[in-house]
C-alpha positions in Angstrom: 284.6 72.5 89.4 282.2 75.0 90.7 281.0 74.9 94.1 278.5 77.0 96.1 278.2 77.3 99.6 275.0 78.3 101.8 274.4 79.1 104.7 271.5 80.0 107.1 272.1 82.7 109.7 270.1 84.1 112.9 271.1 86.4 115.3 274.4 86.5 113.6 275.0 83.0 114.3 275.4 80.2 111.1 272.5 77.9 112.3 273.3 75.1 109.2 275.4 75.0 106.0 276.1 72.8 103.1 278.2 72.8 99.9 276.9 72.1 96.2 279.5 71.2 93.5 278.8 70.9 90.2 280.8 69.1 87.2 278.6 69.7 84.3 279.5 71.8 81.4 276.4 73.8 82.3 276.5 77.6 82.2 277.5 79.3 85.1 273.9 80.3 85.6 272.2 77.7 85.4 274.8 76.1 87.7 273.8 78.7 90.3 269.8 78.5 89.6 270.7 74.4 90.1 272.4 74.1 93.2 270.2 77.0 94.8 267.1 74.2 94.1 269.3 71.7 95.6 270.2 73.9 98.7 265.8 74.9 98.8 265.4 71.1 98.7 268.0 70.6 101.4 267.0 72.5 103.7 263.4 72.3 103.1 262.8 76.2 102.1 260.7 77.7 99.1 262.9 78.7 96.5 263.4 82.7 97.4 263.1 85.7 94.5 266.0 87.0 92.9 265.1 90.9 94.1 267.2 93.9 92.1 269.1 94.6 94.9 270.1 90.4 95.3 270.9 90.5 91.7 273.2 93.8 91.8 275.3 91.9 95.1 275.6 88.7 93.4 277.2 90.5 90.4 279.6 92.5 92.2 280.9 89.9 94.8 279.1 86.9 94.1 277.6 86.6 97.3 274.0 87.4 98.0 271.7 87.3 100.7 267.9 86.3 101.2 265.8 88.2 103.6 262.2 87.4 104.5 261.4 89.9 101.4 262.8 87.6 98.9 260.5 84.4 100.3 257.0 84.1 99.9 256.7 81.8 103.0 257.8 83.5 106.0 261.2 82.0 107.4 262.5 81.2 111.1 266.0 82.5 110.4 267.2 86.4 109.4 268.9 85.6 105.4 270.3 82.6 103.7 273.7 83.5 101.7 275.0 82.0 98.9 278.5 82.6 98.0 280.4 80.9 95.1 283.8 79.4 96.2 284.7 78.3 93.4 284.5 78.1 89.5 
């Protein structure tokens, strides 16, 4: 089962959180791109862009953060960070 977890943080405190799992025989990829939609959707966000430097930090520890840069819409918390729990 793979499950991601996200999580909204400002002023180094977790504001909100919520866990996607995912069942399908889907690639691991588009498992991410999925349940980062559902997390946008969740918590009523634009979907943010995958910058180089978020790309490079999910690959080595599959965790990554979203600043303000990687939103078009400006946000009223510091990052949102993914982090895959499980696969």
């Amino acid at each position: 089962m793979f499950r991601l977890w996200a999580k909204e943080f400002k002023d180094n405190r977790m504001l909100r959180d919520t866990t996607i799992c995912d069942d399908s025989d889907d690639t691991r990829t588009h498992k991410i791109f999925r349940a980062l939609d559902e997390v946008c959707y969740e918590f009523d966000l634009s979907k943010p862009i995958w910058l180089d430097s978020t790309i490079n930090e999910f690959k080595r520890h599959a965790k990554a953060r979203f600043y303000q840069d990687n939103f078009v819409d400006s946000i009223d918390f510091d990052y949102l960070e993914i982090h895959v729990i499980e696969e």
